[in-house]
N, C-alpha and C positions, 0 to 999 in steps of 0.2 A: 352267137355268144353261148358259151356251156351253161346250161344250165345245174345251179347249184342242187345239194343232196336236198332231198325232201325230208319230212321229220324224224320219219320214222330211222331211212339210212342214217341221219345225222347224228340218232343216237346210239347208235349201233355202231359207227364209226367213231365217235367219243368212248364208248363203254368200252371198247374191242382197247383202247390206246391207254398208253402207263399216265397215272393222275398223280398227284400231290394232293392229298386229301386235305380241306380248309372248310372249319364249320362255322355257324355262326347262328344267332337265336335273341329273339324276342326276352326279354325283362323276366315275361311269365313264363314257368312252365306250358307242354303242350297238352291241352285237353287229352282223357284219357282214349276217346271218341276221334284223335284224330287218326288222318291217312297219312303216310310215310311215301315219299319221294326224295330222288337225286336230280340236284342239276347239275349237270355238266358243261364247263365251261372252259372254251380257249379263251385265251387273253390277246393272241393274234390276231391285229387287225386286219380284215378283209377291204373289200372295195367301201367308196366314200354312202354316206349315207345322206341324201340330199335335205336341203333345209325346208322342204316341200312337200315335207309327206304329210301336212298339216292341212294344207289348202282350205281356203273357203270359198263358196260359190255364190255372187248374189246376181239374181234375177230379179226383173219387174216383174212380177205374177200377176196384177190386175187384180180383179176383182175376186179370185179364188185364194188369194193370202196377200195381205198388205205388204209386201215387206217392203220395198224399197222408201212408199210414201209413207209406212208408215211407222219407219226410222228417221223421218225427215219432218223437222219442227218449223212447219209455215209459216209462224209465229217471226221467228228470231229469222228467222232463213239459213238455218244449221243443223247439223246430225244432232239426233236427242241429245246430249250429253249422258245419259243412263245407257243408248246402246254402244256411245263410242267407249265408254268406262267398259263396259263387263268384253266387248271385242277384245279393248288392253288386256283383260285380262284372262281370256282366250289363247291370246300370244301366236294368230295365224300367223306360216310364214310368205302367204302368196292371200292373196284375194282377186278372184274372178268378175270379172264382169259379163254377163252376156247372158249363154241361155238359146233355146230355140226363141226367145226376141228376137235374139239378133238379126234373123230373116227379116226383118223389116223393120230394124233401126237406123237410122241415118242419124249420123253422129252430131251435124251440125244444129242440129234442132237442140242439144243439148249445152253446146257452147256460148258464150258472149252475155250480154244481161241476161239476168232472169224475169222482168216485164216483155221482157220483146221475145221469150223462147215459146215457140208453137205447138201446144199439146200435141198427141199423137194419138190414134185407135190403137189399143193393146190386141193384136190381130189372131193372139192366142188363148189370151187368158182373161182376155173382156176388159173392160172398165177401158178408162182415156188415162193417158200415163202425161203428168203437166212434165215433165223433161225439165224440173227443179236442181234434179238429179242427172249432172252430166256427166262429161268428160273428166271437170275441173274438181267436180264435188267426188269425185268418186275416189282421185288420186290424193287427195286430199284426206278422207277418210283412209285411206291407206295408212300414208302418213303417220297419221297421228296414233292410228294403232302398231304401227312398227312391221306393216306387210309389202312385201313386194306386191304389185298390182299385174294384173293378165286383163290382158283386153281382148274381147272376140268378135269378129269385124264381120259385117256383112259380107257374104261371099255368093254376092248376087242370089241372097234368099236360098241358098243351097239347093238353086232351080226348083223352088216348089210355086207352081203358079198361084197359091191360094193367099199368097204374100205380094205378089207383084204391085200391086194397086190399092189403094184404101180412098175410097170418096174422092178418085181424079188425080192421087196421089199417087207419084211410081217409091216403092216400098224397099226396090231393090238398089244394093247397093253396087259398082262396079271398083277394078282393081285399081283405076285411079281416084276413088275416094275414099280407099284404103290407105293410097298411100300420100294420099294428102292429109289424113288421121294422123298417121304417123310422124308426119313433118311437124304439123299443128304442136306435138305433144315433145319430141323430140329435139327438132330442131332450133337453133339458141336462137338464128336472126328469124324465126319463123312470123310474117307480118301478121298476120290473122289473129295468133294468139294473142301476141303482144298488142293488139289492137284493143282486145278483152281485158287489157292491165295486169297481165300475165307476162314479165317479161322474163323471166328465166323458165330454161324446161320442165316441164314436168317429169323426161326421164322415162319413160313403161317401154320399156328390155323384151316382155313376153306377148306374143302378138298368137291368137287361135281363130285359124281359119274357119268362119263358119261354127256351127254344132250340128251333129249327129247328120249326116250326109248321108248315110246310107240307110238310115232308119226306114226313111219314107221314100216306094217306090214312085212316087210322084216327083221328085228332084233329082238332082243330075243321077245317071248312073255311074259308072267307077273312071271307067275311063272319061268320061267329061269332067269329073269333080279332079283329075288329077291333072288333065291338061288346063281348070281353070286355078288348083293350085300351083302350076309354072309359074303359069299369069299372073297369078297375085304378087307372090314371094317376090319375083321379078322385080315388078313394081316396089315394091316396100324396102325389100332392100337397098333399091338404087337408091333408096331416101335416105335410109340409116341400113348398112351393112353389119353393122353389130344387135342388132334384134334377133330375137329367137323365135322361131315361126315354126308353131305347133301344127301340123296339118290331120284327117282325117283315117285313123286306120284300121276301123272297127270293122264286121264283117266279110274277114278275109282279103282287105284293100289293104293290108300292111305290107305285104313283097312286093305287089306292084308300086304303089304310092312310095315305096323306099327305093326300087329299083330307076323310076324313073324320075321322080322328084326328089330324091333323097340329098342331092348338093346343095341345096334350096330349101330344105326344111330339116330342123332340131329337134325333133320330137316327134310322133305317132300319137295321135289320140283314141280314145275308147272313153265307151261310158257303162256303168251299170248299176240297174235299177233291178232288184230280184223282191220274190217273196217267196222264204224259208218254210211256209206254213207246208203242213200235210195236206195233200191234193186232195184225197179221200176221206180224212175225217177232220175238215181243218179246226186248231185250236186258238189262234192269234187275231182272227179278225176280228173287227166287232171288239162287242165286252165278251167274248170266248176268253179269250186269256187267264180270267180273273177266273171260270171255274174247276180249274185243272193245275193248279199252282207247279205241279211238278212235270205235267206234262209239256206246258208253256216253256218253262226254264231248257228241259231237253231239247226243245224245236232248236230258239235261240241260240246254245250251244251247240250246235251245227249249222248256225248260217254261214261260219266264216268258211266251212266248206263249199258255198255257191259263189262267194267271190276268189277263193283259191281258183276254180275250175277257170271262170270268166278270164282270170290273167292269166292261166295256163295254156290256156284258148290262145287268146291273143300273142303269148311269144311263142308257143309253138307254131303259129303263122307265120314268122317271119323266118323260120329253116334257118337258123343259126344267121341271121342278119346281126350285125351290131347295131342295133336302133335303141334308142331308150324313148321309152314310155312313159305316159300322160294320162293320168286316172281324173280328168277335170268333172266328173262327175260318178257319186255311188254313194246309194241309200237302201233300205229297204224300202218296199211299195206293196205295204201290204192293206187290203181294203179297210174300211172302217172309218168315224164316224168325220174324223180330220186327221185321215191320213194314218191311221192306226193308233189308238191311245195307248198300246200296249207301250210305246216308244219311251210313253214319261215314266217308267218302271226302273227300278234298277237293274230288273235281270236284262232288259236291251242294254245297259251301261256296260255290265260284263260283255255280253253279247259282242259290243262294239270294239272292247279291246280285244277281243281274241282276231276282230278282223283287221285293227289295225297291226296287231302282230304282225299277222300275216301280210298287210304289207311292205314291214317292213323285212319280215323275209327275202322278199322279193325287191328288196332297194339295191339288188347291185341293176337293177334296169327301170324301176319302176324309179321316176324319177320327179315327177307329179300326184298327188292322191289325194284325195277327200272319205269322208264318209257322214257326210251328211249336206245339204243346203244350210245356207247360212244364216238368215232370220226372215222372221215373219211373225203372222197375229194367229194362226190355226195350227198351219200343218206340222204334226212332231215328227218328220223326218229333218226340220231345222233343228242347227246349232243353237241358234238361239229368239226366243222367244220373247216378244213386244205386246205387253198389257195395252190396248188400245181403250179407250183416248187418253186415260191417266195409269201409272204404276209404274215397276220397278221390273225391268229388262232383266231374264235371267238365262243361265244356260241350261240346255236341257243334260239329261246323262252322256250323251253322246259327247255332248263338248268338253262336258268334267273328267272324262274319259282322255279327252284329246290336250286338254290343259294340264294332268299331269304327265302324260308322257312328253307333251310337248318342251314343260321345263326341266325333264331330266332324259337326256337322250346325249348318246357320243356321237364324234363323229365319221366315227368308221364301223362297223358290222363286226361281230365276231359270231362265233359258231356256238350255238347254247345248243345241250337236250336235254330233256326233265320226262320224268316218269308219273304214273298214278296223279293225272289228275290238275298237273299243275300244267299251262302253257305259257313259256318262257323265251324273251327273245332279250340278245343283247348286244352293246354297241359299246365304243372307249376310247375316250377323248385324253391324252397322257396318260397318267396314271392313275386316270379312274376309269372305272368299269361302272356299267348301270346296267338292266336287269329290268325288264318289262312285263311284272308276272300276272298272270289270271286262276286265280284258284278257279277251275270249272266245275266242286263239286258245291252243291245248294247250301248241304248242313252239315257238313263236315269241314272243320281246317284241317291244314295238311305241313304236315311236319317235316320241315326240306334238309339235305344233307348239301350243301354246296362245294362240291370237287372242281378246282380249279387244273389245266393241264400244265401249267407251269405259276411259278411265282406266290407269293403269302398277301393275305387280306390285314392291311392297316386297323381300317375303321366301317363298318358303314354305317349307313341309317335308312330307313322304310318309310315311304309318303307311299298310305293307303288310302282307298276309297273301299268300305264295307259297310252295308246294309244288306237289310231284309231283304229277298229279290220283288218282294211283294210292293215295297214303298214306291209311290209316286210323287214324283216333283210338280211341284202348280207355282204361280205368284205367291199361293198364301204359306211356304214351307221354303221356298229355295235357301233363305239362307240358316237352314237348322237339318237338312238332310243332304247327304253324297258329300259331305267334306272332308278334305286330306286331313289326315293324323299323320304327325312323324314322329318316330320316334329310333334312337340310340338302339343299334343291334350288340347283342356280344357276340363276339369272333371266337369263341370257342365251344360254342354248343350249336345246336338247329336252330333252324327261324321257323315259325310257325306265321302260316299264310293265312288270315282268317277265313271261314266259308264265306263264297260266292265274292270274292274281293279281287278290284285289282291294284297292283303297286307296281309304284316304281325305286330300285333300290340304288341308293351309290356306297358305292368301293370304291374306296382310297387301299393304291397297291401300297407294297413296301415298297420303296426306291432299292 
């Protein structure tokens, strides 16, 4: 597949091209302090932009962050109602299930009563997982927040022995109880489920072979992982042929895994976990962060350059393959004291939408994406955060990041490029246009000139997120810091971006 112009050509190629000049501007004048930019923009829609570039990912973590049990109200035997509320309003369009668990999850310990379901050893991340939390609970919480579900299936422990066994117990799962998963969950007359008072399907389309296969040189190597994803697909299909089976294509197993299993699987996966900090004098780990306010914001403002690289990586392994891509995991990982505190700032908020920009740059292949874990009681690489044993479930910036782009997004890509300071991506559903902007300077706004290549701007309006880079979110602030403002644009002067802010803008064209 061609790969599309990168930024810099993209505006170069927009600048070089005859425009129709269209302005538009903020109520207030612009500070005399601010910086000046152009966006440019076509109104030509490009390829589709999938409803998945939102993903969320939930794993059993054990004993090293509560999330799953402790999203789950023992009590009542249901989802907190605080974390199914703030997920709604999150608005994922996919949620994962699995994780390196899945090496030693067996599905059925999680299905039928929940008095008769058999705790299990968390074989990675400590603690015993009561499997309250199943199949049924997990489609379910889908459900009710409005997400497609992705399920990832043991794939015989992704041959790592240190999973095979737990206290006389075999850990590993094989491709016919993969594809008995699938029947369980899928199929209408399926007796099993229906036996659990479950008589209509549950329905779950997205099925991920395993996790991270080639990470660990102790589990299959390339060619065993791809002659045991034959195996699998095989199996699972023959059960339901309309599932979409994600298989493994990270460290350079994307040509082969497409070349030889590629009839059999819909998707390539990849994961990435980076940390942006300076090798040599680092500022983000730890409480570092907090003593260099400007140097902190600079790291930050380059990390979506280490996840650019990471997906440049992986399609440029496929030599012009048409394969589309599966981002079911990507966060930073950077040390510190629960996972970097630096995370609950606003300037990671910025941070995070310059990365999702850039995936979404990358949506005419990139078809799947996340950027962050989904909840827990520690780690701030989570979406969203769970005051344990009492309080009020909120999202971290990453999520408020992902909740407005998430409500204002087209559905097909157009070609934007912006200058001095602003990074701007955009998408258009009929006759709107939307606008995904990041002011990346700290203390400066920046005063935008918006050149459209064809057609006049009707109306628009600005849902921003701006604050201090400095402010941190906790339970005791969430809901008085990082919230959208909107407000009425005029269409005939500039808009004014504030510092360190990200929006998302809609255009209503003229018909």
């Amino acid at each position: 597949m061609p790969f599309k112009l990168n930024r810099r050509e993209a505006a170069k190629s927009l600048m070089a091209a005859g425009s129709v000049a269209i302005a538009a501007t903020v109520a207030h004048a612009a500070p005399a302090s601010a910086a000046r930019s152009t966006i440019k923009a076509s109104v030509s829609p490009q390829h589709e932009l999938s409803p998945y570039l939102f993903m969320q990912f939930m794993e059993p973590l054990g004993v090293t962050d509560g999330s799953v049990e402790a999203a789950w109200d023992h009590q009542r035997d249901a989802w907190r109602e605080d974390v199914v509320a703030e997920t709604a309003r999150l608005a994922p369009g996919m949620m994962r299930w699995g994780g390196i668990f899945t090496d030693f999850y067996r599905w059925r310990e999680g299905v039928g009563p929940r008095d008769q379901r058999v705790p299990m050893l968390n074989l990675m991340w400590g603690g015993v997982e009561t499997n309250q939390v199943g199949t049924a609970e997990f489609h379910d919480f889908c459900a009710a927040v409005g997400a497609d579900p992705l399920m990832c299936v043991n794939f015989q422990g992704d041959g790592r022995p240190q999973f095979r066994e737990a206290k006389g117990s075999l850990r590993w799962g094989d491709a016919q109880e993969a594809a008995d998963w699938v029947a369980y969950c899928n199929d209408p007359d399926n007796a099993e489920r229906r036996s659990h008072g479950r008589a209509e399907p549950l329905t779950i389309r997205h099925w991920q072979l395993g996790n991270e296969t080639s990470y660990d040189n102790r589990g299959f190597d390339r060619d065993a992982a791809i002659a045991k994803t034959i195996e699998f697909a095989k199996a699972m299909r023959a059960v339901d042929p309309e599932i979409k089976i994600i298989a493994w294509g990270d460290s350079g197993w994307a040509p082969a895994m497409s070349d030889r299993a590629g009839e059999l699987v819909d998707m390539l996966a990849f994961h990435q976990m980076f940390d942006p900090d300076r090798q040599d004098e680092p500022v983000l780990a730890g409480e570092r962060y907090r003593r260099d306010p400007t140097a902190t914001w600079d790291c930050l403002m380059a990390a979506w350059e280490h996840n650019d690289r990471k997906i440049r990586e992986v399609r440029a392994s496929l030599d012009g393959r048409d394969v589309p891509l599966a981002m079911t995991e990507c966060h930073f990982a950077i040390p510190g004291r629960d996972r970097c505190d630096v995370l609950s700032t606003w300037a990671a908020g910025v941070s995070y939408g310059r990365i999702l920009n850039n995936h979404q740059r990358h949506g005419d292949v990139l078809k799947i994406a996340t950027a962050a874990d989904f909840c827990g009681t520690r780690w701030q690489v989570n979406a969203l955060m769970i005051p344990v044993p009492h309080g009020q479930s909120y999202l971290m910036p990453v999520a408020r990041v992902m909740q407005l782009y998430r409500a204002h997004i087209g559905e097909q890509a157009v070609d934007v490029a912006a200058t001095d300071g602003l990074d701007v991506v955009g998408s258009r559903t009929g006759d709107k246009l939307f606008l995904h902007v990041v002011n990346t300077n700290r203390t400066a706004s920046v005063q935008a000139e918006l050149q459209l290549l064809s057609g006049t701007v009707k109306s628009a309006t600005r849902f921003t997120i701006a604050e201090s880079p400095e402010t941190e979110i906790s339970q005791l602030n969430n809901d008085a810091v990082m919230r959208v403002s909107a407000q009425e644009l005029n269409v005939t002067q500039p808009w004014v971006f504030p510092a360190a802010s990200v929006s998302a803008v809609e255009i209503e064209m003229a018909a």
